[in-house]
C-alpha positions, 0 to 999 in steps of 0.5 A: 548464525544468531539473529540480531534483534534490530528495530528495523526489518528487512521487509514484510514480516521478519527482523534484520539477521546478521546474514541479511547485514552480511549481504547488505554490506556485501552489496554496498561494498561493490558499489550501486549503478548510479543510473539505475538508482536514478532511473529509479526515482520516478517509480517509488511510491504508491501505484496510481489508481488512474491517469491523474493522482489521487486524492485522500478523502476523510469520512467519518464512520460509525462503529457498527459501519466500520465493523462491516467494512472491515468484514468485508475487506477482510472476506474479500482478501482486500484493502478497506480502501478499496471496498469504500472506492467498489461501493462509492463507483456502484452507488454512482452508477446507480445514481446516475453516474455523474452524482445526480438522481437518475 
C-alpha cells in the first residue's frame, strides 16, 4: 500500500492514504441516510460556551503579555482563549461581579 501525497487530510494529524480513499469511495458507494445527514445540521460547528452564542472580542496584547498567555495556556494543557475567558471571570468577580468597583 503507497500513501499518496494529497493536499488534504483525513483528520487531526496525517495525509489522505489510498486505503482511506479506498474506504471513502466504499462508503459513498453504498449510499448516505439522508435523514441522518439532516439530522446532522443543527450540531456542526463550535460547541457553545453558554445558552446564547458567543461573541468574539478583539484585544490587543503586548509582546511580553502574549508570551505569558501562551505559557500558561500551554502549561495548562489548554486553549489561549480559554485562560483569557478564566482570568476575565476571576478579575470580575473580584470586581464585583457586574464590572463595578466593589
Amino acid at each position: 500500500m503507497t500513501t499518496s501525497t494529497h493536499s488534504s487530510s483525513a483528520g487531526p494529524g496525517g495525509p489522505v492514504s489510498d486505503q482511506l480513499v479506498e474506504q471513502f469511495a466504499d462508503e459513498a458507494e453504498q449510499g448516505y441516510d439522508v435523514e441522518r445527514l439532516v439530522a446532522r445540521r443543527g450540531r456542526r460547528g463550535r460547541p457553545r460556551l453558554g445558552s446564547e452564542p458567543s461573541t468574539v472580542e478583539s484585544v490587543r496584547l503586548d509582546p511580553e503579555l502574549k508570551e505569558r498567555l501562551v505559557r500558561r495556556a500551554e502549561a495548562d494543557g489548554v486553549a489561549v482563549s480559554e485562560v483569557i475567558r478564566d482570568a476575565l471571570r476571576h478579575h470580575l468577580e473580584a470586581s464585583g461581579g457586574d464590572g463595578t468597583a466593589g
